[in-house]
N, CA, C and O atoms as a DFTB+ gen file, in Angstrom:
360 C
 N C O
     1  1       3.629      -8.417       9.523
     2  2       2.692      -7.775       8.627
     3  2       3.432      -7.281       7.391
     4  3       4.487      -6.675       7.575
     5  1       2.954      -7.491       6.046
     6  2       3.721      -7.291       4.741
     7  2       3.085      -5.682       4.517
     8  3       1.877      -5.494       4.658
     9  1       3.745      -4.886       4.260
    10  2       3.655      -3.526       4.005
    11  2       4.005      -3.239       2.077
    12  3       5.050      -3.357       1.436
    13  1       2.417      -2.784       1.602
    14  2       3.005      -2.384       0.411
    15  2       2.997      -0.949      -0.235
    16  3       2.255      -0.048       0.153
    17  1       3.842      -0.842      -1.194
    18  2       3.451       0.641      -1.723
    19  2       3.023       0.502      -3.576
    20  3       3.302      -0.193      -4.552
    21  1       2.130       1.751      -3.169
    22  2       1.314       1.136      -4.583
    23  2       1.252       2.933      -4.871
    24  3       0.902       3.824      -4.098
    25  1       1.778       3.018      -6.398
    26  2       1.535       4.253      -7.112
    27  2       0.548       4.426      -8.150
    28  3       0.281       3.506      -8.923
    29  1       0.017       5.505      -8.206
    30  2      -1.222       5.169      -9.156
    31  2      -0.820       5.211     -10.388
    32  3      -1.657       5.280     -11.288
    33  1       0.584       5.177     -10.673
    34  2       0.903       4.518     -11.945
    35  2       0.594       3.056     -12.156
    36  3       0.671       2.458     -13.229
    37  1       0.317       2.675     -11.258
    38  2       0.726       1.209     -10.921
    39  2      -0.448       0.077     -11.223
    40  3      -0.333      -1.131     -11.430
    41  1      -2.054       1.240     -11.152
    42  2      -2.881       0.889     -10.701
    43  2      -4.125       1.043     -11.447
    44  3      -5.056       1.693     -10.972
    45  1      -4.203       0.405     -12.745
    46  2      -5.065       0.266     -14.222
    47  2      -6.423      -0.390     -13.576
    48  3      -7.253       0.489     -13.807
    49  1      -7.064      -1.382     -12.937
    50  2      -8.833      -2.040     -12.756
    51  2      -8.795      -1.017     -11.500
    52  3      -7.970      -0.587     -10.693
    53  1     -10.241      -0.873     -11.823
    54  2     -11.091      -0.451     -11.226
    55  2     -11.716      -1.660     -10.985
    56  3     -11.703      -2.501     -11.884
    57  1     -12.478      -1.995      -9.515
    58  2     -12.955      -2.937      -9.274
    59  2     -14.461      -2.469      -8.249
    60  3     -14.360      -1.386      -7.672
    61  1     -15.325      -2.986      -8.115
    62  2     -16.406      -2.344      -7.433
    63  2     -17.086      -4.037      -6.915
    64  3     -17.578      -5.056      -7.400
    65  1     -16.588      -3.278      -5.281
    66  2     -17.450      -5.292      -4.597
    67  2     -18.221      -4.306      -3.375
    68  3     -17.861      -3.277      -2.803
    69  1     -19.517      -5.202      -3.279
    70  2     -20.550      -4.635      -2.353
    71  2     -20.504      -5.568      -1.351
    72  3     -20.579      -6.793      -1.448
    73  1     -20.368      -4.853      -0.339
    74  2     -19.764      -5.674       1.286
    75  2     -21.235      -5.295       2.455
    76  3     -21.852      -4.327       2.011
    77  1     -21.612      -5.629       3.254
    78  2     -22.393      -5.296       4.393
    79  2     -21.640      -4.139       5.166
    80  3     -20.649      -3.459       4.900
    81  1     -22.457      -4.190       6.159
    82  2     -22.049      -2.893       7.294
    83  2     -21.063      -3.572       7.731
    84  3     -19.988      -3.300       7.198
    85  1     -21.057      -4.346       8.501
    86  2     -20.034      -5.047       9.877
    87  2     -18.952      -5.129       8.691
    88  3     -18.165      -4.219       8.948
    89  1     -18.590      -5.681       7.689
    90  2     -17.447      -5.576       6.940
    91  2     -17.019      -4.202       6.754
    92  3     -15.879      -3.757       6.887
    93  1     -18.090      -3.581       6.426
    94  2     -17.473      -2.149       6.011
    95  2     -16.978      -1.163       7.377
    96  3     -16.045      -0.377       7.208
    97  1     -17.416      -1.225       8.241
    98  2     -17.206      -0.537       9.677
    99  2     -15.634      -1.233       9.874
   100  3     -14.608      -0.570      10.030
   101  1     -15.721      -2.923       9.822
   102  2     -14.617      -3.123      10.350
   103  2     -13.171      -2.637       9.505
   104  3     -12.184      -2.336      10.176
   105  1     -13.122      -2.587       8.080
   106  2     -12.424      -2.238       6.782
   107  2     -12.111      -0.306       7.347
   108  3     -11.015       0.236       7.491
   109  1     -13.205       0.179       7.505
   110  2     -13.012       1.553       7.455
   111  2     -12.298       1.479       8.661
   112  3     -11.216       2.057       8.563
   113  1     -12.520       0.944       9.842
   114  2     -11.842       1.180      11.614
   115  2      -9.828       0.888      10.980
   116  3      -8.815       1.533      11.248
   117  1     -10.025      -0.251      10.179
   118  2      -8.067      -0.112      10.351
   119  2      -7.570       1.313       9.431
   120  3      -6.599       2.057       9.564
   121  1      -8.840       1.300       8.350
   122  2      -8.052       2.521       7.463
   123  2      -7.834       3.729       7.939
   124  3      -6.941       4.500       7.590
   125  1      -8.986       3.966       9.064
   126  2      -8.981       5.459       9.703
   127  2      -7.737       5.178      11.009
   128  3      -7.089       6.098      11.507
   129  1      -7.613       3.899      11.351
   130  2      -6.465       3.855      12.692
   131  2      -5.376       3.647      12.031
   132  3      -4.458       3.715      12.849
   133  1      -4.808       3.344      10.577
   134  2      -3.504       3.413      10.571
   135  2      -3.406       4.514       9.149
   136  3      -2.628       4.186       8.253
   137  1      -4.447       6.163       8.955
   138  2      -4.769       6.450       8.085
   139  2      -4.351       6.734       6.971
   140  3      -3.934       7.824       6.578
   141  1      -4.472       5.476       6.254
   142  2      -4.600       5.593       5.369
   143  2      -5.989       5.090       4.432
   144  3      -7.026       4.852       5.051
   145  1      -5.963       4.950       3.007
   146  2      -7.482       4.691       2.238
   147  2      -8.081       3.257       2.361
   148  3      -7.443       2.205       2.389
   149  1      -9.408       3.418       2.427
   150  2      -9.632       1.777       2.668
   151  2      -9.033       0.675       1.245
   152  3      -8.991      -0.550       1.135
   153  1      -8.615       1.857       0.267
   154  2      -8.606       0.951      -1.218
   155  2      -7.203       0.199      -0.680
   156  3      -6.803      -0.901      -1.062
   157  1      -6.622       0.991       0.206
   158  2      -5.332      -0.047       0.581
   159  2      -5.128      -0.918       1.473
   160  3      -4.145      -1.655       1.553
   161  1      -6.299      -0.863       2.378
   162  2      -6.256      -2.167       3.400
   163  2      -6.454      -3.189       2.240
   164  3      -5.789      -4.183       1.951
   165  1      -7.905      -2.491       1.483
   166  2      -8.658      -3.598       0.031
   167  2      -7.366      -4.679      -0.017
   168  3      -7.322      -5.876       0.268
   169  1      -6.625      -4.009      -0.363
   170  2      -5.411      -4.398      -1.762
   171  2      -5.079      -5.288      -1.024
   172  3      -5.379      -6.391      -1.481
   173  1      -4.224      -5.329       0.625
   174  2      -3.681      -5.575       1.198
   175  2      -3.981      -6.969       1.529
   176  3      -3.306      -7.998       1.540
   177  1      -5.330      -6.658       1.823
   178  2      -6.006      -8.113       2.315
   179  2      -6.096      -9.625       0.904
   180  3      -6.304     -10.835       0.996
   181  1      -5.845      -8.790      -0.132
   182  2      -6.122      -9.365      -1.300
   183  2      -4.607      -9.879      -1.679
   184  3      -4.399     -10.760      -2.514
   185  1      -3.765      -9.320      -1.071
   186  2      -2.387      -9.828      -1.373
   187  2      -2.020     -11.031      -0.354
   188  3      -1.534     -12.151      -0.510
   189  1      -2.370     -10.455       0.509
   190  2      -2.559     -11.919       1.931
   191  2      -3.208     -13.008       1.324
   192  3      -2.662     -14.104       1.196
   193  1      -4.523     -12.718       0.887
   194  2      -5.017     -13.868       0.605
   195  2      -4.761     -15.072      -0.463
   196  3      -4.989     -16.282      -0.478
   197  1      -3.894     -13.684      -1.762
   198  2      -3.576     -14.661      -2.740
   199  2      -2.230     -14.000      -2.847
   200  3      -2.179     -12.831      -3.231
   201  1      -1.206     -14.616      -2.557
   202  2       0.501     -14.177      -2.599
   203  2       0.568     -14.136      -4.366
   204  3      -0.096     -14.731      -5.214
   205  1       1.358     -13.437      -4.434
   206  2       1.621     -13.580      -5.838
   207  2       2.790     -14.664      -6.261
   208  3       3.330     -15.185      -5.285
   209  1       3.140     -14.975      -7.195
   210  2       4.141     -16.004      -7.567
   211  2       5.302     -16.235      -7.337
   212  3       5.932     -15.385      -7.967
   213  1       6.110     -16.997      -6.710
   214  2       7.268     -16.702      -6.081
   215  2       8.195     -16.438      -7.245
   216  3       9.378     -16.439      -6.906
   217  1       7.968     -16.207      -8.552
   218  2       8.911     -15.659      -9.652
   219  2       8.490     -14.248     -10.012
   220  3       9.164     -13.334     -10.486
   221  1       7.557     -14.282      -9.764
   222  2       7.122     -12.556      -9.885
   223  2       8.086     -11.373      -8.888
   224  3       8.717     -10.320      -8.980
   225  1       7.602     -12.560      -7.790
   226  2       8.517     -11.626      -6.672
   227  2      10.182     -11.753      -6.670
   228  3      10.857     -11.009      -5.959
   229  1      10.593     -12.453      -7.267
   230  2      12.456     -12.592      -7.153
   231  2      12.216     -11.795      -8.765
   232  3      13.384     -11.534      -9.054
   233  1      11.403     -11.311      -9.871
   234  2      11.688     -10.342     -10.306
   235  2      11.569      -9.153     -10.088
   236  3      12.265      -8.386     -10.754
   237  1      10.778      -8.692      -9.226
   238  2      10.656      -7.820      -8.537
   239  2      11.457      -7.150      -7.894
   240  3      11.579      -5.925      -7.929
   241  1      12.371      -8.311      -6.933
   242  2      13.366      -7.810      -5.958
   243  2      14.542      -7.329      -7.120
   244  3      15.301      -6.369      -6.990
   245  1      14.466      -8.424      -8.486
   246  2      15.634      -8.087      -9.253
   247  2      15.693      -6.904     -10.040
   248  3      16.568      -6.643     -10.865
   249  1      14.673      -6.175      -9.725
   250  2      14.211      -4.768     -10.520
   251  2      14.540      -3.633      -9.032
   252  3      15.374      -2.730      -8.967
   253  1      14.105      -3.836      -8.562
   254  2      14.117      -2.646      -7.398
   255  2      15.762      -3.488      -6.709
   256  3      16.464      -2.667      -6.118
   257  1      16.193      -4.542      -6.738
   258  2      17.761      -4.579      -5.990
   259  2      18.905      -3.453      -7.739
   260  3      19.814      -2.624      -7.690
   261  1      18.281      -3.978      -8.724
   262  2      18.806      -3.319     -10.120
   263  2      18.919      -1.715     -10.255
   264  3      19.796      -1.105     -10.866
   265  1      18.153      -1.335      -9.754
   266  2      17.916       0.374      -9.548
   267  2      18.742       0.971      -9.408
   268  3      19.561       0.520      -8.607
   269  1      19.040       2.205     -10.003
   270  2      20.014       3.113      -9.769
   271  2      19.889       3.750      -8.983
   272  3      18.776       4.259      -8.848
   273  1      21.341       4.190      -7.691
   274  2      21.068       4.464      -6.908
   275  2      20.061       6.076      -6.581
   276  3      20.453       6.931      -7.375
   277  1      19.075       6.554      -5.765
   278  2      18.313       7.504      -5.961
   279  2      18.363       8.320      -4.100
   280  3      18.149       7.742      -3.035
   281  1      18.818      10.181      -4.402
   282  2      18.680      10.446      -3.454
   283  2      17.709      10.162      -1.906
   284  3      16.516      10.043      -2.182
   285  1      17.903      10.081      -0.910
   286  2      17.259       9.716       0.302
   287  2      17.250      10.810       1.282
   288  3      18.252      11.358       1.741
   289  1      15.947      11.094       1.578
   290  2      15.996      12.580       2.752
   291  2      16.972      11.681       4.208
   292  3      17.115      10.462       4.308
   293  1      17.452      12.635       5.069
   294  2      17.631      12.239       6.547
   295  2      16.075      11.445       7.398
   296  3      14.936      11.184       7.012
   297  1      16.455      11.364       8.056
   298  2      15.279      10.205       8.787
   299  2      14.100      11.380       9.454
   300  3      12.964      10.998       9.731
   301  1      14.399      12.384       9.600
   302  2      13.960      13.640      10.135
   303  2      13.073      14.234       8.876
   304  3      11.859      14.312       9.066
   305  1      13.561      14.628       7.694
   306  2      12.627      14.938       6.797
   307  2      12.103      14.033       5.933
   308  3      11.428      14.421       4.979
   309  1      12.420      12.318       6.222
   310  2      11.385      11.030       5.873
   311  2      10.117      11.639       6.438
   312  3       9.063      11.929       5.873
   313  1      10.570      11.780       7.948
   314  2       9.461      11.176       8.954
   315  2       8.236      12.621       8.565
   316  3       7.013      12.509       8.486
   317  1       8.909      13.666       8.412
   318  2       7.870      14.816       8.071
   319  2       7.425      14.457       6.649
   320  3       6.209      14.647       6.642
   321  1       7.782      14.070       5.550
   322  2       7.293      14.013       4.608
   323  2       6.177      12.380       4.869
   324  3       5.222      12.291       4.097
   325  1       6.283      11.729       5.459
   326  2       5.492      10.215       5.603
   327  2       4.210      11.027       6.421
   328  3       3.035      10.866       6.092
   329  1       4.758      12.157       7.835
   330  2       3.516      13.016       8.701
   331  2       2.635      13.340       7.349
   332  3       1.615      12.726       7.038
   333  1       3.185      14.356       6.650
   334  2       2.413      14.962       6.075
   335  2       1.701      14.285       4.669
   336  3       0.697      14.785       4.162
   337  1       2.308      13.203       4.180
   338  2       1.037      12.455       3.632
   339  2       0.190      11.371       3.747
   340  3      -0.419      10.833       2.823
   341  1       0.170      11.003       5.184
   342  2      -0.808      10.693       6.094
   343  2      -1.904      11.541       6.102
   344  3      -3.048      11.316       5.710
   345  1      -1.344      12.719       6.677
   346  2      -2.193      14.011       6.814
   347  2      -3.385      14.332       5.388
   348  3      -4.535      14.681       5.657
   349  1      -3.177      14.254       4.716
   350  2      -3.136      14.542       3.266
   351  2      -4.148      13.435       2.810
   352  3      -4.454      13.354       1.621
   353  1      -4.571      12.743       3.568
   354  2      -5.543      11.292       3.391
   355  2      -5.390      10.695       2.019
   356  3      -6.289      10.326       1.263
   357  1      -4.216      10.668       1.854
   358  2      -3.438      10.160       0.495
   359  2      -3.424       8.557       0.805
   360  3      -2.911       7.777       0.002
């Protein structure tokens, strides 16, 4: 499963699609079981479906491998800071 992170810097259209119940029940059941927002299963499923360009992504990696290096909590105050914005229905 491809895991992404998306900042709302990141994140300019607004998009508005009208789905039935059984879509929407099933969309809301993963967002509330792995909680987070349904706008990110949205995204998720939309990245599955259409991969983005395999040059987009080796610039990508060449931007985030390029990065200067940036402090990292212990795995202990990751895991409380990841609890608590879960919690936070962020």
């Amino acid at each position: 499963m491809t895991t992404s992170c998306y900042s709302m810097l990141m994140l300019t259209r607004r998009l508005q699609v009208l789905i039935d119940e059984d879509r929407y029940r099933r969309i809301t059941a993963v967002a509330d079981e792995r909680g987070v927002a349904v706008a990110v299963i949205v995204r998720e499923a939309i990245d599955r479906a259409i991969p983005t360009a395999p040059e987009d992504r080796s610039a990508a990696a060449r931007c985030i491998l390029g990065a200067a290096p940036m402090p990292v909590p212990d795995v202990a105050e990751l895991r409380a800071e990841l609890d608590e914005a879960r919690s936070s229905g962020a």
